[in-house]
C-alpha positions in Angstrom: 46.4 -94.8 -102.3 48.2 -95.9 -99.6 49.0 -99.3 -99.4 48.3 -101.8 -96.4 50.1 -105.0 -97.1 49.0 -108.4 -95.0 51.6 -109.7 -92.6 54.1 -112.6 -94.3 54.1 -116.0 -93.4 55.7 -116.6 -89.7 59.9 -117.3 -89.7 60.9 -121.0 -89.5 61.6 -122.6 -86.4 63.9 -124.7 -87.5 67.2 -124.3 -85.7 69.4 -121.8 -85.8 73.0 -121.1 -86.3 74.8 -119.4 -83.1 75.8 -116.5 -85.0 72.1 -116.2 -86.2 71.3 -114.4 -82.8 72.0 -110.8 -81.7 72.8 -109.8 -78.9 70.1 -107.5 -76.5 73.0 -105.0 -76.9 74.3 -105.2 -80.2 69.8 -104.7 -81.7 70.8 -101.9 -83.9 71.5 -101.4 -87.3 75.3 -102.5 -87.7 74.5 -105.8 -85.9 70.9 -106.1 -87.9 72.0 -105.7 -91.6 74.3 -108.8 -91.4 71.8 -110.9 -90.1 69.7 -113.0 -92.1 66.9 -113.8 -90.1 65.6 -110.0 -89.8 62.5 -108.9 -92.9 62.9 -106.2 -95.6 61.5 -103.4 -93.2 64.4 -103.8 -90.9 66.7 -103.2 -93.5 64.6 -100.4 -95.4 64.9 -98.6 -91.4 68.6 -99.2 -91.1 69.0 -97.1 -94.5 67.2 -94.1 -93.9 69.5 -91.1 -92.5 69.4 -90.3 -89.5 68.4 -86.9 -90.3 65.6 -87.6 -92.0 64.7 -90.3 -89.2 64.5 -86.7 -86.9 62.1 -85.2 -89.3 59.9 -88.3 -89.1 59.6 -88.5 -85.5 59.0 -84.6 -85.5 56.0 -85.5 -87.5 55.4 -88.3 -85.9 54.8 -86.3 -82.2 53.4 -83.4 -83.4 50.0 -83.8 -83.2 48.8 -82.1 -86.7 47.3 -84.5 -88.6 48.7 -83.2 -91.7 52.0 -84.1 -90.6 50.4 -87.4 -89.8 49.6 -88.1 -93.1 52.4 -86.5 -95.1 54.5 -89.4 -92.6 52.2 -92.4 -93.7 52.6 -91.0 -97.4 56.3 -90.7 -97.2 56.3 -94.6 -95.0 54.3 -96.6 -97.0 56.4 -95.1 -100.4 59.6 -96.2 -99.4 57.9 -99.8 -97.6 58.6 -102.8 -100.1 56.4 -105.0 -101.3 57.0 -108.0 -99.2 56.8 -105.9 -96.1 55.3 -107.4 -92.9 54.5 -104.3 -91.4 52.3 -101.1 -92.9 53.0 -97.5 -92.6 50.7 -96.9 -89.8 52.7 -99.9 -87.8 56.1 -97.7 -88.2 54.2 -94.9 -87.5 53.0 -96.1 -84.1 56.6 -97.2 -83.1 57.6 -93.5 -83.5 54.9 -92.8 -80.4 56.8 -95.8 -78.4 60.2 -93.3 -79.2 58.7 -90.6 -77.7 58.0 -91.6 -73.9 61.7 -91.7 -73.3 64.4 -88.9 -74.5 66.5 -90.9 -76.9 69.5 -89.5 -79.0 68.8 -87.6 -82.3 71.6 -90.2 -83.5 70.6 -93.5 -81.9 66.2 -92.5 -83.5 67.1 -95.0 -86.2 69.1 -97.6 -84.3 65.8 -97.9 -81.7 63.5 -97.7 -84.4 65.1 -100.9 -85.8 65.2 -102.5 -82.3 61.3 -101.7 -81.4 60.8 -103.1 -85.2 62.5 -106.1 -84.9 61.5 -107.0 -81.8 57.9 -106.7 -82.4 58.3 -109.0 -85.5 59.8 -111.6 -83.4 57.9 -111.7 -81.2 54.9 -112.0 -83.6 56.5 -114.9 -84.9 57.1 -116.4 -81.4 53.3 -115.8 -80.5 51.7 -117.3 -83.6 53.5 -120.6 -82.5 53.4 -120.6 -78.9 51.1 -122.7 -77.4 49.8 -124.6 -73.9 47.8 -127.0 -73.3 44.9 -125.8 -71.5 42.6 -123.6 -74.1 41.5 -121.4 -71.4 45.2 -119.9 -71.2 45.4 -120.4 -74.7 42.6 -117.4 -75.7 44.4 -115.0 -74.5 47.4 -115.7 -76.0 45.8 -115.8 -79.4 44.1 -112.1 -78.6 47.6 -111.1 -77.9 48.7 -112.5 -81.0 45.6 -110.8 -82.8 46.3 -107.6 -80.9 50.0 -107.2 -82.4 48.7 -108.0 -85.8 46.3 -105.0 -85.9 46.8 -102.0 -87.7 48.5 -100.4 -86.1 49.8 -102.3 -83.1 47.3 -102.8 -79.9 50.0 -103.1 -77.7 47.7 -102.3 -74.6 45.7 -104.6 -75.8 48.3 -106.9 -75.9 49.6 -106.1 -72.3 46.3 -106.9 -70.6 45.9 -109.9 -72.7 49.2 -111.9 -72.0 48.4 -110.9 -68.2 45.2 -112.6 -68.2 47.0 -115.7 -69.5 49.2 -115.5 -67.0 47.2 -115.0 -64.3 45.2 -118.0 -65.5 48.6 -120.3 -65.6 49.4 -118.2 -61.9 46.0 -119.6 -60.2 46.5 -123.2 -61.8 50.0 -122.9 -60.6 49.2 -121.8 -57.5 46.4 -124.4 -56.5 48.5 -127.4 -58.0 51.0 -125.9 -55.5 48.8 -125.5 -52.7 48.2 -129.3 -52.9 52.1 -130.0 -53.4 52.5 -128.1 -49.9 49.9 -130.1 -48.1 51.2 -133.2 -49.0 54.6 -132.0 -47.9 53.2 -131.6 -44.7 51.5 -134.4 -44.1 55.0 -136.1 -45.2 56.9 -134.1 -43.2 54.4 -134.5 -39.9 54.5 -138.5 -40.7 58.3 -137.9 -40.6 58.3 -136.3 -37.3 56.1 -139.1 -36.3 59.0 -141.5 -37.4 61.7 -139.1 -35.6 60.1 -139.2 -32.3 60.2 -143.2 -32.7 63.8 -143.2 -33.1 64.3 -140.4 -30.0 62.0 -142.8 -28.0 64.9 -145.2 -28.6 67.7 -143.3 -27.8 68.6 -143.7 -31.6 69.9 -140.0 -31.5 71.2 -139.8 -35.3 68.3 -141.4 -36.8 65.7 -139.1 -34.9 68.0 -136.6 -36.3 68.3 -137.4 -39.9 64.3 -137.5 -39.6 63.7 -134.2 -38.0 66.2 -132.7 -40.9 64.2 -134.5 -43.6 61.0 -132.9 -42.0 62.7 -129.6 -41.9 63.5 -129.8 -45.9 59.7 -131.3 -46.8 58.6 -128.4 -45.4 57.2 -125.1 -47.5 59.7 -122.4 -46.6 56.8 -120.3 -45.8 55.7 -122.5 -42.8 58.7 -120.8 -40.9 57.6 -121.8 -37.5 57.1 -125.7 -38.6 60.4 -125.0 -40.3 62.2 -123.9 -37.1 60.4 -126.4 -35.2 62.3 -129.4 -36.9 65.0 -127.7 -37.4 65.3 -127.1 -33.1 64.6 -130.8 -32.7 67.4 -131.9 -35.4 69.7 -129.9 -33.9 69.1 -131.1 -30.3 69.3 -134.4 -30.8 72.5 -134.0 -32.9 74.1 -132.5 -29.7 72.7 -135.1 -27.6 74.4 -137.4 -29.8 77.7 -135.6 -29.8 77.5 -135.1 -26.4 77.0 -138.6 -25.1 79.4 -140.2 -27.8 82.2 -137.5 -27.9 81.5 -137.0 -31.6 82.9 -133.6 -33.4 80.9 -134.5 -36.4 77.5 -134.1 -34.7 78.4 -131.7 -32.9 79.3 -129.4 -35.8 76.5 -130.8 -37.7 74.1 -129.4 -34.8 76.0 -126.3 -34.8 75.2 -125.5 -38.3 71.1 -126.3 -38.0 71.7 -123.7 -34.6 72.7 -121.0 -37.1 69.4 -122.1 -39.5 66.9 -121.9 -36.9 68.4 -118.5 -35.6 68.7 -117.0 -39.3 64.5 -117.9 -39.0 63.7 -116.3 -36.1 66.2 -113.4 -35.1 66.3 -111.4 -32.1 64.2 -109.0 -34.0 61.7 -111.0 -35.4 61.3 -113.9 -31.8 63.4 -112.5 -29.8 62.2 -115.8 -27.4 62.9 -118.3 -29.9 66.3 -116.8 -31.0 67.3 -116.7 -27.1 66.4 -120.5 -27.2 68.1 -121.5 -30.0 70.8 -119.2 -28.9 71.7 -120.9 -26.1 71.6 -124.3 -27.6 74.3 -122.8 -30.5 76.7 -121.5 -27.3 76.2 -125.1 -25.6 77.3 -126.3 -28.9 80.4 -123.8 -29.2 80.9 -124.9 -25.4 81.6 -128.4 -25.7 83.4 -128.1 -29.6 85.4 -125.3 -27.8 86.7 -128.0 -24.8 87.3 -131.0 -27.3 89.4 -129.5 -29.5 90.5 -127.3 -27.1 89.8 -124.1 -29.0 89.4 -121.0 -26.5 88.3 -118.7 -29.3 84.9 -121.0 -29.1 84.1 -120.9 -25.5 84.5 -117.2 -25.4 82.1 -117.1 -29.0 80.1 -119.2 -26.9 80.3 -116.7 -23.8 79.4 -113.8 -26.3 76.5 -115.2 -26.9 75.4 -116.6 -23.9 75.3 -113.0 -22.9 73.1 -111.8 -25.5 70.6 -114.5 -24.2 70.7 -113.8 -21.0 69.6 -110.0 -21.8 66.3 -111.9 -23.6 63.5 -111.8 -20.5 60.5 -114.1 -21.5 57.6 -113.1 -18.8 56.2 -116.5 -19.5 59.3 -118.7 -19.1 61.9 -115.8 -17.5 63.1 -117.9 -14.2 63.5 -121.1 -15.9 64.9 -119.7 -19.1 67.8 -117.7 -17.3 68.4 -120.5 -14.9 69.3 -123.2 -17.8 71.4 -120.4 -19.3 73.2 -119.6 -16.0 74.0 -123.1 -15.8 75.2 -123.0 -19.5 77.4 -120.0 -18.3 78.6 -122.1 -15.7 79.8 -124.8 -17.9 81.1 -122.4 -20.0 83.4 -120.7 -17.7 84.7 -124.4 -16.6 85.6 -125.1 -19.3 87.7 -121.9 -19.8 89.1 -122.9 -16.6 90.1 -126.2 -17.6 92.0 -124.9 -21.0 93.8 -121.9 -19.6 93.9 -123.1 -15.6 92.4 -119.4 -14.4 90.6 -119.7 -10.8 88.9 -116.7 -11.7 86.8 -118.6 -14.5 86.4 -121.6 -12.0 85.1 -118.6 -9.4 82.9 -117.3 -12.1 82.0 -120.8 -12.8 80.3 -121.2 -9.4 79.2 -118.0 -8.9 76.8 -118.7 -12.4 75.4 -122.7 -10.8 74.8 -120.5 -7.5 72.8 -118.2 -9.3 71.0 -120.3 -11.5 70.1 -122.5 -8.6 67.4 -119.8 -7.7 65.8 -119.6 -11.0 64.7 -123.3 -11.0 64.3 -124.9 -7.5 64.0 -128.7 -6.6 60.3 -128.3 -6.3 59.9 -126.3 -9.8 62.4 -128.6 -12.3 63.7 -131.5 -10.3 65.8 -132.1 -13.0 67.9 -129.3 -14.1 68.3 -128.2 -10.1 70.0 -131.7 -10.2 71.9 -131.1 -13.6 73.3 -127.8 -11.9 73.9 -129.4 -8.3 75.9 -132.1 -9.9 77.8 -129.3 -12.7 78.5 -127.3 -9.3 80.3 -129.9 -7.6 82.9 -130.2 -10.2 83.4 -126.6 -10.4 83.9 -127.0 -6.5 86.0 -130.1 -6.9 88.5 -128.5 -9.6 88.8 -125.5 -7.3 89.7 -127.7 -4.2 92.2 -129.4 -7.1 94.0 -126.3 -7.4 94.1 -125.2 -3.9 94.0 -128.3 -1.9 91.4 -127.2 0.1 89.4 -130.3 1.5 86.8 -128.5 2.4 85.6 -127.5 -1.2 86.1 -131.3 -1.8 83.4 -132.1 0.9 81.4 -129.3 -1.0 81.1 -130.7 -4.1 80.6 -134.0 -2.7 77.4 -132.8 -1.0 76.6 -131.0 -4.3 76.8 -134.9 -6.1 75.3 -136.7 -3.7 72.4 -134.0 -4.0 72.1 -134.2 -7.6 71.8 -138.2 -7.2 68.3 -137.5 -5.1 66.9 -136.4 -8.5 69.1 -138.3 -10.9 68.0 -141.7 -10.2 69.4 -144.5 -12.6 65.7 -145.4 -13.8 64.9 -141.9 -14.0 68.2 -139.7 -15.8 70.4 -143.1 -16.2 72.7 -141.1 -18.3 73.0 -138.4 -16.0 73.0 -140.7 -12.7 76.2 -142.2 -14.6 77.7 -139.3 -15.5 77.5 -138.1 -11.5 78.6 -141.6 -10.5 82.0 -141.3 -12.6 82.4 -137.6 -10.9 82.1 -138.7 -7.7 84.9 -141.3 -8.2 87.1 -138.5 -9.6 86.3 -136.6 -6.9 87.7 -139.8 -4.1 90.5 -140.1 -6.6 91.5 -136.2 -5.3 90.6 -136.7 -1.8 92.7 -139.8 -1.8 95.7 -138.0 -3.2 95.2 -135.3 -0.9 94.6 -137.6 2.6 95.8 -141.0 1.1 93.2 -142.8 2.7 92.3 -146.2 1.2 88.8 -145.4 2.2 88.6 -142.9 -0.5 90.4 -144.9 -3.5 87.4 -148.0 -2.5 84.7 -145.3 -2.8 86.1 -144.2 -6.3 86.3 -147.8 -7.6 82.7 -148.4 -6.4 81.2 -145.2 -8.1 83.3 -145.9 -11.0 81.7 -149.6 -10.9 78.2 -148.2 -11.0 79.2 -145.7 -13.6 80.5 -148.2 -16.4 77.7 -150.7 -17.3 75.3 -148.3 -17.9 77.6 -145.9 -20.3 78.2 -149.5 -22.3 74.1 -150.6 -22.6 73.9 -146.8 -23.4 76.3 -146.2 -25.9 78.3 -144.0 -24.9 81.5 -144.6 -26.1 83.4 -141.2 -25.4 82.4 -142.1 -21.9 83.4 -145.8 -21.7 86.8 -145.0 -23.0 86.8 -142.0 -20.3 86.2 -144.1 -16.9 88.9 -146.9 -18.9 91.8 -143.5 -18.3 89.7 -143.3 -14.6 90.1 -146.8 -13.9 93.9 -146.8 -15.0 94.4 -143.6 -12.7 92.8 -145.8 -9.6 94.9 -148.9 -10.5 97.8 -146.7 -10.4 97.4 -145.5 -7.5 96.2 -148.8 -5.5 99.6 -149.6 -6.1 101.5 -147.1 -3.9 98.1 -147.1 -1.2 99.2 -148.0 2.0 97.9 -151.9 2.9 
């Protein structure tokens, strides 16, 4: 009769010694045999000959059920008394060997593996548990499922996927709930952001945006982009109007994160927007710390952009960009002296100016009016030609009808301290007085409103300007 012995009492899980545990790639016989953690049916396995390991698994797969039983017969002699698993067990984990070629030689060594790891995880099984009894029955008819005779390993499959698919729904929900609190978090952040913007508190606004950015889900990539845009703007405002590096490269490297979320592929119109922004970025790094290989990165892309058409937004989209080219090429200009970037300079404000008119966007028609005229004024610098001066004094004083001091006080500034550089080169060119009183009286209007705004790159700018005009008051005729 053959016998069917009842599983043993589970292993202890008390802790074990390092060299207790074998290696995924060292489960075969050598390795098993000096371990004292694996049961008497391992080590029965690892003495059988390999030949006679062949001849089992020939029975094993035939399909007769002679052979069947002449290999339970032959299993269950040679299976010791405190066995943990029965003839018919061993039997089934020659089927398992037979889905996959394996080595006549290496038959025992993965006979011994499927053993082994069947009994530990028997053992792991009986005395895993979770909290919620729901997900807890099917774990138990897994456990039951292993223990039959022989093994119900499908059994045991669909089982352990129903408990996770349980835990996966809880999971999910309870993450579901995470995600819209996130986003309520993240929108009251924005909420707090747009406070500090409405301040002009540029880093603050920023630091929000970037915490609503991170609260986010990843998933929500257009929410995530979103924040990320709005960080990353008000970081280069802030590097722009202060002169600092650090934000600057700080917006640079939120530029790359929104464009890594929506590629030219994938938006083309939102990667041309946040495109742009990134070259502005390169732009201005590029002329502070006077790296060239930046402004012509920036160029690069800048060009990419430009080949983006948006039917909704196409004339006012490649007129900022143009201007952005524009800047660009000045500020090539101003690194390497070439009148051929200054020419290219103009030639990009031109053409920009008839994407967005006066009527359309007041604002950026002024912006590129007023980044004209110092392209103008730099190229009447270099060739003394007071006409181009007169040029780009008509281009300020035009940019000045849009950039009122209540309206764009920043940029009204900004065109009031190039206009006195600009009398500061007519007066070195004519030497009238006239001119040097005019540059002292724009530089005037200029300075109070940089200090109640902040901007200290600029303050410390018109202190150089009004060095250069005190300088030359002294030699000015009287």
């Amino acid at each position: 009769m053959i016998r069917r012995p009842v599983f043993a009492l589970a292993l202890s899980l008390a802790p074990l010694p390092a060299d207790a545990f074998i290696d995924r790639t060292d489960m075969n016989c050598s390795a098993l045999v000096e371990s004292d953690m694996i049961a008497s049916d391992i080590k029965v396995i690892c003495g059988i000959p390999p030949e006679t390991v062949a001849r089992m698994m020939e029975a094993a797969v035939s399909g007769r059920a002679a052979d069947y039983t002449d290999l339970l017969r032959r299993l269950d002699a040679m299976t010791p008394a405190d066995a943990r698993l029965t003839a018919e067990s061993l039997a089934a984990f020659f089927q398992i060997l037979k889905r996959d070629p394996v080595d006549p030689a290496e038959l025992r060594n993965r006979l011994a593996e499927i053993a082994q790891r069947h009994l530990q995880l028997e053992d792991e099984l009986e005395q895993f548990r979770v909290a919620d009894p729901r997900i807890q029955a099917p774990i138990d008819a897994a456990t039951a499922a292993l223990a039959e005779v022989p093994p119900d390993h499908a059994a045991a499959r669909a089982a352990l996927g129903e408990a996770r698919a349980l835990r996966r729904a809880r999971r999910e929900a309870a993450q579901a709930i995470l995600d819209d609190q996130a986003r309520e978090e993240a929108a009251i952040a924005r909420k707090q952001a747009e406070l500090e913007a409405s301040l002009l508190h540029r880093q603050a606004a920023a630091a929000l945006y970037l915490e609503a950015a991170e609260l986010l889900p990843p998933k929500d990539t257009g929410a995530v982009w979103s924040a990320l845009f709005d960080a990353a703007d008000q970081y280069q405002a802030h590097g722009t109007e202060q002169g600092s590096i650090e934000s600057l490269e700080t917006a640079r490297t939120l530029w790359h994160r929104a464009i890594a979320l929506k590629t030219l592929n994938s938006d083309p119109f939102a990667w041309a927007a946040a495109a742009n922004n990134l070259a502005n970025a390169l732009s201005m790094l590029g002329a502070r710390q006077g790296d060239l290989a930046l402004l012509e990165e920036a160029a690069a892309i800048y060009t990419k952009a430009l080949d983006v058409k948006d039917p909704d937004t196409a004339a006012a989209q490649r007129g900022r960009t143009l201007n952005n080219v524009g800047n660009n090429y000045y500020r090539i200009a101003a690194q390497t002296g070439s009148q051929d970037a200054l020419l290219a300079a103009i030639a990009a404000y031109e053409e920009a100016l008839l994407f967005h008119s006066r009527e359309s966007a007041p604002l950026e028609w002024a912006t590129t009016q007023h980044n004209l005229g110092g392209a103008l004024r730099a190229l009447a610098d270099q060739s003394g030609r007071s006409d181009l001066l007169d040029a780009a004094v008509a281009a300020y004083r035009a940019a000045l009808e849009e950039q009122t001091r209540d309206r764009a006080p920043f940029d009204w500034a900004l065109t009031q301290g190039n206009l006195s550089s600009l009398y500061r080169s007519r007066f070195d060119l004519a030497g009238d007085p006239a001119d040097l009183d005019l540059a002292q009286r724009h530089l005037d209007e200029a300075v109070p409103v940089f200090q109640s705004l902040g901007a200290t790159w600029y303050v410390a700018v018109s202190e150089n300007a009004q060095a250069e005009i005190d300088a030359r008051k002294g030699t000015s005729p009287q």
